[in-house]
Every structure is written in C-alpha cells, then in structure tokens.
KOLKEGU-349758 format. One record per residue: residue number from 0; z, x, y of N, C-alpha, C, O in turn; residue in three letters. Coordinates in steps of 0.02 Angstrom, whole numbers. Example, Ala and Ser with C-alpha at 12.3 -4.5 7.8 and 13.67 -1.06 7.14 Angstrom:
// residues 2
+-----+--------+--------+--------+--------+--------+--------+--------+--------+--------+--------+--------+--------+------+
|  nr |   n.zz |   n.xx |   n.yy |  ca.zz |  ca.xx |  ca.yy |   c.zz |   c.xx |   c.yy |   o.zz |   o.xx |   o.yy | rest |
+-----+--------+--------+--------+--------+--------+--------+--------+--------+--------+--------+--------+--------+------+
|   0 |    390 |    660 |   -284 |    390 |    615 |   -225 |    390 |    660 |   -165 |    423 |    712 |   -166 |  Ala |
|   1 |    354 |    642 |   -112 |    357 |    684 |    -53 |    394 |    645 |      2 |    402 |    670 |     57 |  Ser |
+-----+--------+--------+--------+--------+--------+--------+--------+--------+--------+--------+--------+--------+------+
// end
This chain:
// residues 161
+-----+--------+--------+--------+--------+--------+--------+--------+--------+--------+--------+--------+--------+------+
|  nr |   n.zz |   n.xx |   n.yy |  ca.zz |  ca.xx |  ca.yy |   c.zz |   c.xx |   c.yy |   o.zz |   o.xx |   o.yy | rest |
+-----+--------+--------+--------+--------+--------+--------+--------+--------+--------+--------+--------+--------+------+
|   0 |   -854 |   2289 |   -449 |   -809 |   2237 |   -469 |   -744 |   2247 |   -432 |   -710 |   2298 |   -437 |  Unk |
|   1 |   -725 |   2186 |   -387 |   -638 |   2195 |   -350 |   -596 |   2181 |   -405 |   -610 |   2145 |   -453 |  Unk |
|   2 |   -555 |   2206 |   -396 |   -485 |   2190 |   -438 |   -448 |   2139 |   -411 |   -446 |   2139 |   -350 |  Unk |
|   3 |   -417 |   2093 |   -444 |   -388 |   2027 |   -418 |   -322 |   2055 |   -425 |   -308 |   2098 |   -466 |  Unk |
|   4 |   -270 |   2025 |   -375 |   -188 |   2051 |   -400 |   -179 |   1964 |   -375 |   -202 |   1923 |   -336 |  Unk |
|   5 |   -122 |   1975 |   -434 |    -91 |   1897 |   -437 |    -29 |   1904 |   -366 |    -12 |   1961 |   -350 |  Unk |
|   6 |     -7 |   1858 |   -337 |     37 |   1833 |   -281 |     97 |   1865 |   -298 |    126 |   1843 |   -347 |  Unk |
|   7 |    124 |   1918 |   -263 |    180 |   1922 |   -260 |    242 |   1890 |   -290 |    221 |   1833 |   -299 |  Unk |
|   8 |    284 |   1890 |   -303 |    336 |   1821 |   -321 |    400 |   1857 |   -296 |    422 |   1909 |   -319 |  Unk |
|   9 |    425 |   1822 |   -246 |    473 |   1824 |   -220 |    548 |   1783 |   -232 |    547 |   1722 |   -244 |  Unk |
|  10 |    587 |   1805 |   -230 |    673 |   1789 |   -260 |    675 |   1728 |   -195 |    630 |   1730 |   -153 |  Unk |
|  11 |    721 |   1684 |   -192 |    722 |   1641 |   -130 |    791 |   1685 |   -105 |    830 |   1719 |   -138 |  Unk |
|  12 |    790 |   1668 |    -34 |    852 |   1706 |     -5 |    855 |   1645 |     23 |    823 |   1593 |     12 |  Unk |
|  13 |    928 |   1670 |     88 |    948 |   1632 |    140 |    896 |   1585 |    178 |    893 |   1528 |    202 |  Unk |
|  14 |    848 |   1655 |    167 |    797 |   1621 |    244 |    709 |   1586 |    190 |    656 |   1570 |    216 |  Unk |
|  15 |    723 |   1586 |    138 |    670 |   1570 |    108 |    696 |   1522 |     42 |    685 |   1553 |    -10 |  Unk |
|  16 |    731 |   1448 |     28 |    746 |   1440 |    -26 |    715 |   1408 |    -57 |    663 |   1389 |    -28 |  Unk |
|  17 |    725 |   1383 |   -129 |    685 |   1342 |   -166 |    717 |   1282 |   -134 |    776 |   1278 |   -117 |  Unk |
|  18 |    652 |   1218 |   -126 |    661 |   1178 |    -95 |    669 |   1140 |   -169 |    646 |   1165 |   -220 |  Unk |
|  19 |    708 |   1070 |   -168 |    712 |   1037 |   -220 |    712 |    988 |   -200 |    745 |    976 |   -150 |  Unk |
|  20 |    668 |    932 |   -236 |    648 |    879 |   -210 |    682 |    817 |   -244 |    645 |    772 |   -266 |  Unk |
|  21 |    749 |    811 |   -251 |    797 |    766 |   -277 |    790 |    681 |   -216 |    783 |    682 |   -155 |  Unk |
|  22 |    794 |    628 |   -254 |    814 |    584 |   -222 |    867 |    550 |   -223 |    896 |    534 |   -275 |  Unk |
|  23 |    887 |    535 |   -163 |    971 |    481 |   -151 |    929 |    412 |   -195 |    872 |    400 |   -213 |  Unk |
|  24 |   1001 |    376 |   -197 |    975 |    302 |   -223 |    931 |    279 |   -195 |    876 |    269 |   -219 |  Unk |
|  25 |    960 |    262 |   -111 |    914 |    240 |    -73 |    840 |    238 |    -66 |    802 |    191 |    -59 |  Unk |
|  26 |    828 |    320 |    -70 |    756 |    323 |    -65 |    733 |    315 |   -154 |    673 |    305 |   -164 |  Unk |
|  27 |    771 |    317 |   -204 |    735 |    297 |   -277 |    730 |    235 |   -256 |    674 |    220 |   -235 |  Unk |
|  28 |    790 |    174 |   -253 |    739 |    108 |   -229 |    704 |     99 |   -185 |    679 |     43 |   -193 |  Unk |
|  29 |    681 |    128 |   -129 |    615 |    122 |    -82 |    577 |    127 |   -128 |    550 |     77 |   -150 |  Unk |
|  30 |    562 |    197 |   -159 |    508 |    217 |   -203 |    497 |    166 |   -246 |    445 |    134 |   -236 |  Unk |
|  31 |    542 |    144 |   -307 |    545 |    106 |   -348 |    512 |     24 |   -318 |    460 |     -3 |   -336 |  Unk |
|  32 |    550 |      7 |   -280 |    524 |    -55 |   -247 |    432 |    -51 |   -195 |    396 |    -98 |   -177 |  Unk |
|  33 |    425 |     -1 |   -189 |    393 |    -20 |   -152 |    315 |      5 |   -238 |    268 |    -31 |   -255 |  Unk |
|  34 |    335 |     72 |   -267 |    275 |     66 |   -327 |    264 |    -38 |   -343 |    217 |    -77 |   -337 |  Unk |
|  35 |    326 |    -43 |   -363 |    328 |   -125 |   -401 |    304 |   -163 |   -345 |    266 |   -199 |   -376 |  Unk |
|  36 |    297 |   -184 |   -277 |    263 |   -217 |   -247 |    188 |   -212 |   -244 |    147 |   -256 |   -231 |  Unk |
|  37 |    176 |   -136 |   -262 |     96 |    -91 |   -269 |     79 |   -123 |   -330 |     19 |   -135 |   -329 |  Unk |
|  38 |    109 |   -143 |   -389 |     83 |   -144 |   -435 |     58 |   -232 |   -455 |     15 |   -258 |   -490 |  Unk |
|  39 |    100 |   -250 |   -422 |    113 |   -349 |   -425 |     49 |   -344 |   -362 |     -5 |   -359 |   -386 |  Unk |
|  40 |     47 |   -332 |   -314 |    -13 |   -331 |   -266 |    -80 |   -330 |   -290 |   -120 |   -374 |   -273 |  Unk |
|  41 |   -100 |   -272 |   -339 |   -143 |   -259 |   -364 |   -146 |   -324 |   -404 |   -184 |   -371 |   -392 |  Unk |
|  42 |   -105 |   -321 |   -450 |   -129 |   -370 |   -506 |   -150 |   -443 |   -485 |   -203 |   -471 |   -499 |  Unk |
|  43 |   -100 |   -468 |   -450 |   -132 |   -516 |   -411 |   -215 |   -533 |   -361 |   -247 |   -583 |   -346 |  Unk |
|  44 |   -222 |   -458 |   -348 |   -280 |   -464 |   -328 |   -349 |   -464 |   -381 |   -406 |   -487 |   -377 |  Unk |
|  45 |   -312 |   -423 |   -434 |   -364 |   -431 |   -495 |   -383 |   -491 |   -525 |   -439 |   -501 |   -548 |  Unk |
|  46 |   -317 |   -548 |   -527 |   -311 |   -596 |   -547 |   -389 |   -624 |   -490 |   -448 |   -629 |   -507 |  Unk |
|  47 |   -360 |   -637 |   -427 |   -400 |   -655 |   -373 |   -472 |   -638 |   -391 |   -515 |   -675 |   -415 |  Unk |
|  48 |   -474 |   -600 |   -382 |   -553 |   -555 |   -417 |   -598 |   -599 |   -453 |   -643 |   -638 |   -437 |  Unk |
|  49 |   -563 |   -575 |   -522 |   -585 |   -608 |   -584 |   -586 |   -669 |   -613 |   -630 |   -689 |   -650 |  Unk |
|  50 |   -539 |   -696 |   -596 |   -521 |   -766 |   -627 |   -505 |   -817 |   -563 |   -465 |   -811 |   -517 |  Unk |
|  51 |   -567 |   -886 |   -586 |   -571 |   -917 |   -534 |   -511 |   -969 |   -541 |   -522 |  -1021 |   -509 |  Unk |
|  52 |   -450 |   -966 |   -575 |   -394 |  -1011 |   -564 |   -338 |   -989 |   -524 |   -285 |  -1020 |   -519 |  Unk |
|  53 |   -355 |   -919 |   -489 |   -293 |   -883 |   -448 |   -342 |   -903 |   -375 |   -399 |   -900 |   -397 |  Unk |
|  54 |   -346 |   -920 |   -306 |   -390 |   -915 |   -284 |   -316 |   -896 |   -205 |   -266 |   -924 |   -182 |  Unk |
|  55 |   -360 |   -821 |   -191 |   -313 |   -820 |   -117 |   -350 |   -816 |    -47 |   -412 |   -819 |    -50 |  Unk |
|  56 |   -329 |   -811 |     -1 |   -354 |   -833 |     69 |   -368 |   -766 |     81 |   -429 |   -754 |     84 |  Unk |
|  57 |   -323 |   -709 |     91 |   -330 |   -647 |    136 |   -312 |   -596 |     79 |   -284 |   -617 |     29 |  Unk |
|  58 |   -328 |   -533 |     86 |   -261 |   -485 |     94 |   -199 |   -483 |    103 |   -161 |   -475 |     55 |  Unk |
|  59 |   -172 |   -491 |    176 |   -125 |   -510 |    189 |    -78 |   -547 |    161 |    -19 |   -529 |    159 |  Unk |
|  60 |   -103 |   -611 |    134 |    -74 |   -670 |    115 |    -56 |   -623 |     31 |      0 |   -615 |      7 |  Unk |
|  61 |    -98 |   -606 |     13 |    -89 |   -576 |    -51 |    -29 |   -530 |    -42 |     26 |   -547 |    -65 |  Unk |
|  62 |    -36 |   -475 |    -10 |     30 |   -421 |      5 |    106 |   -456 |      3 |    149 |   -439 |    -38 |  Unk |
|  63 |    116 |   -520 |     63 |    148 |   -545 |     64 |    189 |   -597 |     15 |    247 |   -616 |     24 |  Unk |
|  64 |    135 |   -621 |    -49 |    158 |   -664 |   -109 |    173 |   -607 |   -152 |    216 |   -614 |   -195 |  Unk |
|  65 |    139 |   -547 |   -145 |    176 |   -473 |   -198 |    257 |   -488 |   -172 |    296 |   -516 |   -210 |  Unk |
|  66 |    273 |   -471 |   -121 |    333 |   -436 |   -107 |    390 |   -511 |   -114 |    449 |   -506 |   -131 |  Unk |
|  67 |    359 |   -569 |    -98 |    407 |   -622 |   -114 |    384 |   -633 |   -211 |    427 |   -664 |   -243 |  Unk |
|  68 |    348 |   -619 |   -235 |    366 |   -612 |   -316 |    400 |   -550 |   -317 |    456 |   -572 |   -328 |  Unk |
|  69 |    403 |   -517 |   -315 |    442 |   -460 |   -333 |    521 |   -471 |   -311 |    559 |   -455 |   -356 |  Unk |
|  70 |    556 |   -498 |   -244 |    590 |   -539 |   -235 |    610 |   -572 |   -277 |    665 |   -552 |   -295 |  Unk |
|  71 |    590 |   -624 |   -310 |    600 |   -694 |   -347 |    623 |   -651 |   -437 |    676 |   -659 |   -467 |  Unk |
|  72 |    568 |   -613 |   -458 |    599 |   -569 |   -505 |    629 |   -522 |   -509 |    641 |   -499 |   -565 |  Unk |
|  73 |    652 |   -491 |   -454 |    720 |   -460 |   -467 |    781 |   -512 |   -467 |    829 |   -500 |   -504 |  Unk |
|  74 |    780 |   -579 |   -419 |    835 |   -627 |   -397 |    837 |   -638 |   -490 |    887 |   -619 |   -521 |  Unk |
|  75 |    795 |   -660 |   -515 |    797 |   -694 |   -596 |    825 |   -653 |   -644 |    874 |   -671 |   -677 |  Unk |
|  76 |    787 |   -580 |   -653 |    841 |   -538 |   -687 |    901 |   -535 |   -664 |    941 |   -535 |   -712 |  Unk |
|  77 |    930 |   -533 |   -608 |    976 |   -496 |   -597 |   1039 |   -585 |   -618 |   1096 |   -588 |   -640 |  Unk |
|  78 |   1002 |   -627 |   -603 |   1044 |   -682 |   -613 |   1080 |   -698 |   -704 |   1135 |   -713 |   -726 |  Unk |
|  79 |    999 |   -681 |   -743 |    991 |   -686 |   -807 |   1035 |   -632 |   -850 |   1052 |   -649 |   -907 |  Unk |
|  80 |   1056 |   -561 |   -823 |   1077 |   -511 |   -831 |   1171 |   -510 |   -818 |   1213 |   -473 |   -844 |  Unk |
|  81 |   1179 |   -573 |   -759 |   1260 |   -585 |   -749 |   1276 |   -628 |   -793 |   1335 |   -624 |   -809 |  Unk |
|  82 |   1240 |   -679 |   -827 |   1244 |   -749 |   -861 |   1271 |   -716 |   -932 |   1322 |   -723 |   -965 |  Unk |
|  83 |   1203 |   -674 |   -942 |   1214 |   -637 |  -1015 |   1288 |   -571 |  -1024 |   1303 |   -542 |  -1076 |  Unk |
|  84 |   1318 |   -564 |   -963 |   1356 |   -529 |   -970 |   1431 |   -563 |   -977 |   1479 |   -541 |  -1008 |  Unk |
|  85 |   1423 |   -625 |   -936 |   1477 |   -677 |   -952 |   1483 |   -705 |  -1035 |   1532 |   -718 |  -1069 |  Unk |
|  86 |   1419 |   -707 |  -1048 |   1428 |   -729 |  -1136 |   1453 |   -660 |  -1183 |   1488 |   -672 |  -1232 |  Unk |
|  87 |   1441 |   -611 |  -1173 |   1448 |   -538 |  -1204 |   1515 |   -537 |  -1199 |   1541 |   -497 |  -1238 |  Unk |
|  88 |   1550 |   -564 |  -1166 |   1632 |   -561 |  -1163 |   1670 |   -618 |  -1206 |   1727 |   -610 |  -1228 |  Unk |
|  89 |   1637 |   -667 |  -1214 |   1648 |   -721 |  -1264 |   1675 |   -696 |  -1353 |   1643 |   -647 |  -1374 |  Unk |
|  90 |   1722 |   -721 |  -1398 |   1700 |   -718 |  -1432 |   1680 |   -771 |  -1490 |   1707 |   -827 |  -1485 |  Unk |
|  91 |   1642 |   -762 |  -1536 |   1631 |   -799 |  -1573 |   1547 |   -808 |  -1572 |   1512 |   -775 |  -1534 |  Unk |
|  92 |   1510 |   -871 |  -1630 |   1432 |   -852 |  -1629 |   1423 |   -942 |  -1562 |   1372 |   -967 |  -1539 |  Unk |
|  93 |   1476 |   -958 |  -1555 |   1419 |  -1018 |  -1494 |   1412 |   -970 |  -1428 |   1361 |   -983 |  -1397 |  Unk |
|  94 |   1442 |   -929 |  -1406 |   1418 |   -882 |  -1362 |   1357 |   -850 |  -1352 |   1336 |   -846 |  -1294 |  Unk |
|  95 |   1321 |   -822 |  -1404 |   1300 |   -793 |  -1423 |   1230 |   -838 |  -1419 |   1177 |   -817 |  -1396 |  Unk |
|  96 |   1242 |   -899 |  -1445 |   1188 |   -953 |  -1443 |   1155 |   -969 |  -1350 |   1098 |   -974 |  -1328 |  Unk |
|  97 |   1219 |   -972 |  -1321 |   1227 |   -998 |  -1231 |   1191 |   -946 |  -1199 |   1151 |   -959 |  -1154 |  Unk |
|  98 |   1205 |   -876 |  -1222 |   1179 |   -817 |  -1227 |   1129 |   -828 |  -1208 |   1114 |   -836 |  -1149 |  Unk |
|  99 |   1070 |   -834 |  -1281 |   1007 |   -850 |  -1290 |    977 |   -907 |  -1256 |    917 |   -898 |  -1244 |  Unk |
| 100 |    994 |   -947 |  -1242 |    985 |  -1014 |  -1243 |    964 |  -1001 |  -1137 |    915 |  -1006 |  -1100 |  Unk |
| 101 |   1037 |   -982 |  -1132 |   1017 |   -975 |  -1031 |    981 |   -923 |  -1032 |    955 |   -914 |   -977 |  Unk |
| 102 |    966 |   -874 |  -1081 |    907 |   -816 |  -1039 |    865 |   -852 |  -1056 |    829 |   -864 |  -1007 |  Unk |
| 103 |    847 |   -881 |  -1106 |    759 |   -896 |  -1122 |    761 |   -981 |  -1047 |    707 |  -1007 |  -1036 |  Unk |
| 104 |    819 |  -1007 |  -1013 |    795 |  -1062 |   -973 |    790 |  -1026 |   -915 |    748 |  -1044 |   -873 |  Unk |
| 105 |    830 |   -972 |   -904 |    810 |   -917 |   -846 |    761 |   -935 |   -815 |    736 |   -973 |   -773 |  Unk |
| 106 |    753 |   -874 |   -869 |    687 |   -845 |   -872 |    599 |   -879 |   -874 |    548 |   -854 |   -851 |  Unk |
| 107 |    607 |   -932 |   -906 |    570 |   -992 |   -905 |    570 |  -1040 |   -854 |    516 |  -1066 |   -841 |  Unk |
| 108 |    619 |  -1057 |   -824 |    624 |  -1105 |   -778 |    627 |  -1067 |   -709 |    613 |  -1094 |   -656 |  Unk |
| 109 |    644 |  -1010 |   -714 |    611 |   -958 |   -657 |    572 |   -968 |   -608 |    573 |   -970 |   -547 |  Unk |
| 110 |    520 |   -978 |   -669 |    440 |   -955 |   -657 |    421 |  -1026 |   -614 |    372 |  -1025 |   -577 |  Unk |
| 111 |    464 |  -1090 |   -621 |    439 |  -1147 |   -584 |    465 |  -1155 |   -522 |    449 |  -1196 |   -479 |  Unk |
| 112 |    525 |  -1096 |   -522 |    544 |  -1099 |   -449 |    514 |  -1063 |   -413 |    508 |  -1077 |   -353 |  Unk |
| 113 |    483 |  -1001 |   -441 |    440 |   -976 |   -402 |    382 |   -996 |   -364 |    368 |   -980 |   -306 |  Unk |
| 114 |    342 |  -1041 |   -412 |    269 |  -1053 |   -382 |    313 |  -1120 |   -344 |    276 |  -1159 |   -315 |  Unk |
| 115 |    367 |  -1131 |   -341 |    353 |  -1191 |   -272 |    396 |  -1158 |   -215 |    409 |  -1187 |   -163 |  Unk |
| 116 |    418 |  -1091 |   -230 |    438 |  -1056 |   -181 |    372 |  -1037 |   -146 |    368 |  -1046 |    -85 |  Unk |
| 117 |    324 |  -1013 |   -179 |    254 |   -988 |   -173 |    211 |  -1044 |   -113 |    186 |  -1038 |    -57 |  Unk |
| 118 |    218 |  -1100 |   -163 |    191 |  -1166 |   -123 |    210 |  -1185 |    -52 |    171 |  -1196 |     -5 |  Unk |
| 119 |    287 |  -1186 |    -51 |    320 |  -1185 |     -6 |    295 |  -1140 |     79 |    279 |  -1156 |    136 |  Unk |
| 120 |    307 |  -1076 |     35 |    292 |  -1024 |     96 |    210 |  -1016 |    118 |    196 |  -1006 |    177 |  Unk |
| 121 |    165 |  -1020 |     74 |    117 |  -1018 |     75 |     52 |  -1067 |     93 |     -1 |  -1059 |    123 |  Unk |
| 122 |     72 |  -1102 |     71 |     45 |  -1183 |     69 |    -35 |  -1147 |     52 |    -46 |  -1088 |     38 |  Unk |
| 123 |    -77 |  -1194 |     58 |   -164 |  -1193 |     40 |   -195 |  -1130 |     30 |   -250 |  -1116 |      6 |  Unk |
| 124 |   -131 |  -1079 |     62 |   -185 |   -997 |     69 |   -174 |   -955 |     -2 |   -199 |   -899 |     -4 |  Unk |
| 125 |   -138 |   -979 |    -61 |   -156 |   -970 |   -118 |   -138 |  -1036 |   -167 |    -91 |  -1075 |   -162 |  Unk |
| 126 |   -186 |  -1035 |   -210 |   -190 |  -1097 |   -242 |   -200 |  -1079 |   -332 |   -240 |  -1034 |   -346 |  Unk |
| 127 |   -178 |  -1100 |   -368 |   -154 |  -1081 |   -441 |   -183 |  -1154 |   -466 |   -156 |  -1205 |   -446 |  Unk |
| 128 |   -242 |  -1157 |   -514 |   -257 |  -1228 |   -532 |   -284 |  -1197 |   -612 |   -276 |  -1140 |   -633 |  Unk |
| 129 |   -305 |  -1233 |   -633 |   -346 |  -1260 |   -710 |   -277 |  -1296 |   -724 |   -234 |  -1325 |   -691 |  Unk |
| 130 |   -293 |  -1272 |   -824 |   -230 |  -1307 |   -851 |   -178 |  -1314 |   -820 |   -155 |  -1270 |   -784 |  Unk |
| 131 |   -149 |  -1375 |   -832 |    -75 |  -1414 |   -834 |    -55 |  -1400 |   -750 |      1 |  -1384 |   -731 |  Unk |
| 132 |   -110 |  -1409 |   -710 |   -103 |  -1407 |   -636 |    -85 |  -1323 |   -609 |    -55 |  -1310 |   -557 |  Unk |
| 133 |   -109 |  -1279 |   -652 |    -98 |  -1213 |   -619 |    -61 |  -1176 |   -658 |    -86 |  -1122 |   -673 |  Unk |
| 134 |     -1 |  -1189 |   -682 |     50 |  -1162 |   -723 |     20 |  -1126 |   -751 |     31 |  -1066 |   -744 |  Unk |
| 135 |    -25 |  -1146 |   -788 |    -36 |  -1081 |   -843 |    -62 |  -1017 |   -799 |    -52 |   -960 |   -821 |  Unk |
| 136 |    -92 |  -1026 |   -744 |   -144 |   -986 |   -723 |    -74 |   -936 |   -667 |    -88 |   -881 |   -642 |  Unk |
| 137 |     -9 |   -968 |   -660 |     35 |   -964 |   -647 |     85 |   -901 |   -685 |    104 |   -845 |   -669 |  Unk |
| 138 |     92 |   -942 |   -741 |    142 |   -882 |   -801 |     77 |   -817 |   -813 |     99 |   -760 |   -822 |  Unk |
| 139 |     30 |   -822 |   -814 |    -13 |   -800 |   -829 |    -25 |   -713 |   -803 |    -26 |   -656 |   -827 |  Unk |
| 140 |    -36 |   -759 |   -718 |    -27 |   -695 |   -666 |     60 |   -676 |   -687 |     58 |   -621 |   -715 |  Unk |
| 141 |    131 |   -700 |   -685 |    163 |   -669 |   -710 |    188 |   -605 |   -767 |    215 |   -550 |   -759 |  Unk |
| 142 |    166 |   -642 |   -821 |    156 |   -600 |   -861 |    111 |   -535 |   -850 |    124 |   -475 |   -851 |  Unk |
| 143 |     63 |   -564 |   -841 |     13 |   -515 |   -812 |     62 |   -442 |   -766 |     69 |   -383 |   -782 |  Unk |
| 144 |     83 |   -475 |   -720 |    125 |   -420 |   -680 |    169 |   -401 |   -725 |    166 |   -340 |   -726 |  Unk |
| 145 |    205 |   -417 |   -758 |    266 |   -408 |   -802 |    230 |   -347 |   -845 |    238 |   -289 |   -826 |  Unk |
| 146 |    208 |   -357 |   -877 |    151 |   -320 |   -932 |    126 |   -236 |   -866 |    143 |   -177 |   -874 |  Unk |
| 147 |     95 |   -259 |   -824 |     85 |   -185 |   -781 |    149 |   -151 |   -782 |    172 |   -106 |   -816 |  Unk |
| 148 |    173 |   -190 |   -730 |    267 |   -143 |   -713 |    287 |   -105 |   -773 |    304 |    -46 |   -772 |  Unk |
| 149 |    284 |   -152 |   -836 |    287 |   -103 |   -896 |    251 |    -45 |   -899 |    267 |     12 |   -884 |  Unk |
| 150 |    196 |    -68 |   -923 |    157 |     -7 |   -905 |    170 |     69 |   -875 |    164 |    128 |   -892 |  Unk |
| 151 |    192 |     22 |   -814 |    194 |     92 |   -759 |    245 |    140 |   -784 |    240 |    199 |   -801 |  Unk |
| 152 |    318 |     79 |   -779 |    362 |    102 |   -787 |    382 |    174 |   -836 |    419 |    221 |   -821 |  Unk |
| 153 |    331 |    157 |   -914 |    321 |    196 |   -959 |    292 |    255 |   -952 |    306 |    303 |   -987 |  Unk |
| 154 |    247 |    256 |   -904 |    211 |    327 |   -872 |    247 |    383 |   -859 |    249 |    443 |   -876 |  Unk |
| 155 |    289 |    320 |   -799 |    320 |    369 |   -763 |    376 |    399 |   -796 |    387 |    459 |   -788 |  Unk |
| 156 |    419 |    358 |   -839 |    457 |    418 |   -877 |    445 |    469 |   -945 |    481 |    509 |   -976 |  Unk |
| 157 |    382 |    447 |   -952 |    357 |    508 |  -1030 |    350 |    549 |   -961 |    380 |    600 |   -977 |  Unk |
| 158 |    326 |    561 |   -887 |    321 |    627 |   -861 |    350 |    662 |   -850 |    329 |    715 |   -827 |  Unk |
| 159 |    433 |    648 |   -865 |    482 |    668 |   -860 |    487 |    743 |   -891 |    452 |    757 |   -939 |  Unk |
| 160 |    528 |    786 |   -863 |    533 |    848 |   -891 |    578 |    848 |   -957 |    588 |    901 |   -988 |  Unk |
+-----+--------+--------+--------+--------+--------+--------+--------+--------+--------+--------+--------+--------+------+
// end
C-alpha cells in the first residue's frame, strides 16, 4: 500500500501571489450584457422551436433580434425608471397615481414599439402571428425572456459567498 501525502500549501510571496479575480464595471457589464443576450437568444429560439406562432429565418437573424431586444429593454427600463423618479420627488397622492399610471404605459406600450422596431429591422425573416395579429405570441416571447433573466439573475446571486 503507497502512502498518499496531500500538496504542499504554500504562503503566496512576491513571486507567487494569490490571484484575485475581481471585476471593473466595464467588464461586469460585458459579462452582464452579454449572459442577458445568451439568455433572450435562447429563449427566443425555444420559442422558435416549439411554438409555431414565433417563426424565424436563421440563427443569425435570431442572435441579432436577441441583442436588439435586449437593447429595446434596457432603453424601456431605464426610461420607466427616470419617469418614476421624477414622480418620487412630487409631493402629494396624484403623483403617485402618474407614477403608476406611466410605468404600467411604459412598460406596456414598450412592447409595441418593439415588435415594429423588430418589423422594421427585420422584415419577413421573423414573423410573430396567431392571436390579435402576433401580439400575443409577441408579449409572450417577452415575458417569456423577462421570466428567464429572472431566473438567471437569482442563481447567480444565491452563489454568492
């Protein structure tokens, strides 16, 4: 029978240190942006997949409607997020109402600038149909992505130390 000896463990010096793997902003939003394009990509393609009211042309074409939705919902939060910060300074309860009132048209009326941003850039090589001319099949894949990103998002910080 050999005897096993466990690895040495060595102190870090000058010439040997602990490397630490911290990120600048910069590279957290690469990372950040580019997981959330990974994750809207996918879903969209699942959508594609499975359900015959998402219907896309390529790959490609798919990659490319990820990264312009992901685009379009950060432009919406970030718009929905200044609106609501202008009412938060208000006082009184009709603020509070304008508040509510522009996030939920945001956020809702968003979603119609998107798919004709979609339409726009894309034309025939993805197509969104059944109910109410697509829309639903539309908010649908949104949510859908909305609901992953969550997801993810949650993963990744319970792994947190």
């Amino acid at each position: 029978m050999t005897q096993q000896t466990e690895p040495i463990k060595t102190k870090p010096t000058l010439a040997t240190p602990i490397k630490e793997y911290g990120f600048n902003t910069p590279q957290r939003l690469f990372v950040g942006y580019t997981l959330a394009v990974l994750v809207d990509l996918t879903v969209l393609n699942l959508f594609n997949e499975f359900w015959e009211y998402i219907t896309l042309e390529s790959f490609s074409i798919s990659l490319l409607v990820a990264i312009l939705l992901q685009l379009l919902l950060k432009l919406t939060i970030a718009a929905e997020h200044a609106i609501a910060e202008y009412f938060k300074t208000k006082p009184g309860r009709a603020p509070k109402f304008y508040r509510a009132f522009t996030t939920w048209a945001i956020l809702f009326g968003s979603k119609f600038i998107m798919l004709e941003a979609i339409n726009l850039v894309f034309g025939d090589s993805i197509q969104f149909t059944g109910p109410a001319d697509g829309i639903v099949a539309f908010f649908a894949l949104v949510f859908g992505i909305l609901i992953a990103e969550f997801m993810v998002s949650k993963i990744y910080f319970s792994l947190e130390d």
